[in-house]
C-alpha positions in Angstrom: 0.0 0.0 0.0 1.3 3.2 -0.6 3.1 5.3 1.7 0.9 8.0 1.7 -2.6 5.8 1.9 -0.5 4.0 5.3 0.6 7.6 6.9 -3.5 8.7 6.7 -4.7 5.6 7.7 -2.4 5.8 10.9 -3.9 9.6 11.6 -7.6 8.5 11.4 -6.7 5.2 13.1 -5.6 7.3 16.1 -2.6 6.5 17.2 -2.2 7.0 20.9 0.7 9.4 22.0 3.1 8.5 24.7 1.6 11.2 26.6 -1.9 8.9 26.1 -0.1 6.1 26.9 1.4 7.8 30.4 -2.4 8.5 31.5 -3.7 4.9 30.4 -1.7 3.9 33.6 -3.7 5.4 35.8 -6.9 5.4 34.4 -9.1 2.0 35.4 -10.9 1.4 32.2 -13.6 -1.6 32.1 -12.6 -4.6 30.5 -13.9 -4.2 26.8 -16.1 -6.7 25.7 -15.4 -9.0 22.9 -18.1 -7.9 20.9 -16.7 -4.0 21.2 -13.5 -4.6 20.1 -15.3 -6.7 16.8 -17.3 -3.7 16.2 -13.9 -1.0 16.4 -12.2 -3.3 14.4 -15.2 -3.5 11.6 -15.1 0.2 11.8 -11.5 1.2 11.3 -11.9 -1.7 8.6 -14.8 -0.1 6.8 -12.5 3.4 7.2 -9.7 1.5 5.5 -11.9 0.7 2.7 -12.9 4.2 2.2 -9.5 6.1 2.5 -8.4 3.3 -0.3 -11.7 3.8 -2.4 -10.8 8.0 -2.5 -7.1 6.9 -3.3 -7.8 4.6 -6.0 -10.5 7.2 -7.4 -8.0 10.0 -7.1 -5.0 7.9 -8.8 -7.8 7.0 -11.6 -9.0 10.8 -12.0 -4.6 11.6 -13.2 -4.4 8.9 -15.3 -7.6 10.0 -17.1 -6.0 14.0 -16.7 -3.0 12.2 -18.2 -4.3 10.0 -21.0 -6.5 13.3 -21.9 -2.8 15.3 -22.3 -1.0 13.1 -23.9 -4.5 12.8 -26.5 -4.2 16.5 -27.3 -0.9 16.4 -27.5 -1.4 13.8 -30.2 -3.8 16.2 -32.1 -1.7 18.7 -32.0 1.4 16.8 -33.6 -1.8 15.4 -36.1 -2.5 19.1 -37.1 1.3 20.4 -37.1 2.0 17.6 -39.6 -1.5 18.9 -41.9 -0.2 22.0 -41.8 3.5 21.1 -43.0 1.7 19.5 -45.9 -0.2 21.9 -46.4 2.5 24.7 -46.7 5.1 22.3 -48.3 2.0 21.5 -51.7 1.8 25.5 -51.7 5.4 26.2 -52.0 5.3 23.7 -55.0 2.1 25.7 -56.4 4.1 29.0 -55.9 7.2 27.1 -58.0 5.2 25.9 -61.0 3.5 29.1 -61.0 6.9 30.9 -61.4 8.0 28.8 -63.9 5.3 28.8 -66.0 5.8 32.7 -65.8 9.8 32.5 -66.9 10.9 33.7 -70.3 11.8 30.6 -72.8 15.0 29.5 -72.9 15.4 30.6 -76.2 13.6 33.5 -78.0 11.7 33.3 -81.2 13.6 33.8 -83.9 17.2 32.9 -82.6 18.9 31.1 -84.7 20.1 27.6 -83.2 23.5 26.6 -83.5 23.7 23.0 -85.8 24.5 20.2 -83.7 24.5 21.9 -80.7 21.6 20.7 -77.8 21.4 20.6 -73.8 24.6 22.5 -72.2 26.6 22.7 -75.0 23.4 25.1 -76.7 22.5 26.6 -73.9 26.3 27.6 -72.6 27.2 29.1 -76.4 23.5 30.8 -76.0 24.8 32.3 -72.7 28.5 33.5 -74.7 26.7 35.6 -77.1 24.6 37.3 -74.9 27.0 37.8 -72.5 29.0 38.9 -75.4 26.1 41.8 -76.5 26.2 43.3 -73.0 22.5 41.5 -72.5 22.8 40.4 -69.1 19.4 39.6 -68.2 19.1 37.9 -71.5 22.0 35.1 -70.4 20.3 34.7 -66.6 18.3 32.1 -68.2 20.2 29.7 -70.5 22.9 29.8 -67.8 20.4 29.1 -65.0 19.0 26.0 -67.0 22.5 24.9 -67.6 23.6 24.6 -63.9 20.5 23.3 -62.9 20.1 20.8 -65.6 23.4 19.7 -65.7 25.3 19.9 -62.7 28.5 17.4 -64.0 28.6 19.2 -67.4 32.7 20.6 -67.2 30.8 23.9 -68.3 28.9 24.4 -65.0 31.5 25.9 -62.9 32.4 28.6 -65.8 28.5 29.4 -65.8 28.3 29.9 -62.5 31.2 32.3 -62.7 29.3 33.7 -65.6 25.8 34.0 -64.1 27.8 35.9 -60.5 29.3 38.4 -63.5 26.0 38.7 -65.1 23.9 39.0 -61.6 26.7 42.0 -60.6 26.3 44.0 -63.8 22.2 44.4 -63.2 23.6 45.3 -59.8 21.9 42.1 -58.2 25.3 42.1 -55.3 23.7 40.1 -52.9 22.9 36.8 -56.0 26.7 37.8 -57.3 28.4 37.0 -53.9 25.9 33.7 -52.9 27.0 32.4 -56.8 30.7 33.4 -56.0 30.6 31.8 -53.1 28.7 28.3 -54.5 31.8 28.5 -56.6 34.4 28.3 -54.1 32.4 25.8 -52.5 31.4 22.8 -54.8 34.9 23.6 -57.0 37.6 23.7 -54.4 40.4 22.3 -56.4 39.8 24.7 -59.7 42.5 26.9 -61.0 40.3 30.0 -61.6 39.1 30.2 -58.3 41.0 33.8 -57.9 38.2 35.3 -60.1 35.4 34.0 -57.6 37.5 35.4 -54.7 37.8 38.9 -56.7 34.4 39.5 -57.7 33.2 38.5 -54.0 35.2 41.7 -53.7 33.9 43.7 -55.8 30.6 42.8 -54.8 30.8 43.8 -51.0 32.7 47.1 -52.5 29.8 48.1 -54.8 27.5 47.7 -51.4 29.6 49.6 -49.3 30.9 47.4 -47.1 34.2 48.3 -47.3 35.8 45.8 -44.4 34.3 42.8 -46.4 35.3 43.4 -49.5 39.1 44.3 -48.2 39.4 41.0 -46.2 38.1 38.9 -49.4 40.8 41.2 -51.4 43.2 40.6 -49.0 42.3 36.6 -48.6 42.6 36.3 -52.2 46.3 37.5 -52.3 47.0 35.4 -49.9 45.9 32.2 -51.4 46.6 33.3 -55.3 49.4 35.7 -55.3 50.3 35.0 -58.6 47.2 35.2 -60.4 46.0 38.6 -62.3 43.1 39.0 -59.6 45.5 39.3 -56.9 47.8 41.8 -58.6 44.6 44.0 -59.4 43.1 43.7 -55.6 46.6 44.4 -54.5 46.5 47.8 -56.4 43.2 48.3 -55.1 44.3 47.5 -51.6 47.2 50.4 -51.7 44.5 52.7 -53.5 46.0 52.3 -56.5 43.2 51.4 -58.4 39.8 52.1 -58.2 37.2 48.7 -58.2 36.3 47.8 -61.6 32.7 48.2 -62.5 32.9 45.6 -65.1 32.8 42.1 -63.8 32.3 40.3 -67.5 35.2 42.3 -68.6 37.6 40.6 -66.0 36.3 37.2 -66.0 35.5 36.8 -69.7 39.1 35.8 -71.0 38.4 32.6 -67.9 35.1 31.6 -69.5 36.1 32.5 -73.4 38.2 29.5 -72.7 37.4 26.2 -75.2 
């Protein structure tokens, strides 16, 4: 029985006190029948019963407080998850309404290069616009191209590409994250020093002078020899002003067979 149930049971009981006990002594009490005692005994028996009837009624009322928590609780996760779904189908609505709202790849009337198709066509499609100074034209084809074809040995100049493109509509904040993606899926390239540079450049254009001199300075560091470095060298003794023209710089990389 628990502790609790025993502790209460030895309250109503009564329990005599030694100070009880001290007067029992000298008190003369008449012998207490047999029947008495049965009858005390049936009463602090039925007063048992009772105190153990509440407990058991009180331990039944928490579980059913419990069960009733841990049942909303359950509802709650149920409609959480709904929700998630729910939000998760509309992001997919908002995608396929965007791209049914993107310009075609290729505009009416361009002529298509003969035996070109996938990244090859879409990466010479990119050059010339990039090429004519139409920067917002070549956001597409090179888009599709890195999406589509990820392994194509194109991909990396493309994303160069598309960080010059995004800078010259003054987009800094795409130009740096597709710098960046550069650095990070390419590690072991060799014109890395151009992602470094126009990271630069970027944080220059936005005014954030102390970023763009510790990516200047970072790229020294790691490419010392490379044209980027010498350029954000003379920058860094303000020797030379930051380019504006990001294509300019990086074109010769891409240009490239």
């Amino acid at each position: 029985m628990n502790w609790v149930v025993i502790s209460l049971l030895l309250i109503v009981t009564g329990c005599k006190t030694s100070g009880q006990l001290a007067r029992s002594k000298n008190t003369y009490q008449e012998p207490v029948s047999i029947k008495t005692v049965e009858n005390s005994s049936q009463t602090n028996s039925a007063s048992d019963e009772n105190l153990v009837r509440e407990y058991e009624m009180l331990k039944g009322e928490l579980e059913n407080q419990r069960f009733k928590t841990e049942s909303e609780k359950s509802q709650l996760e149920l409609k959480i998850k709904d929700l998630e779904t729910k939000n998760k189908s509309l992001v997919e609505e908002i995608q396929k309404l965007r791209s049914g709202q993107t310009q075609p790849i290729i505009d009416a009337g361009t002529q298509i290069p003969a035996g070109k198709s996938g990244a090859p066509l879409l990466w010479e499609l990119a050059l010339k616009d990039l090429n004519a100074g139409q920067f917002e034209k070549a956001v597409t084809p090179l888009s599709e191209l890195i999406k589509n074809y990820p392994k194509d040995a194109k991909t990396f100049s493309a994303t160069l590409a598309l960080a010059a493109a995004h800078f010259q509509l003054s987009h800094y904040d795409e130009s740096v994250l597709l710098f960046n993606q550069a650095i990070d899926k390419y590690p072991k390239k060799s014109d890395l020093a151009f992602a470094w540079f126009g990271q630069g450049v970027a944080f220059a254009q936005m005014k954030r002078a102390e970023d763009s001199k510790l990516f200047f300075e970072e790229l020294v560091r790691r490419y010392p020899k490379s044209n980027e470095a010498k350029l954000a060298q003379k920058i860094l003794n303000k020797k030379e002003k930051v380019p504006s023209d990001l294509v300019k710089i990086g074109s010769p990389r891409w240009q490239q067979p």
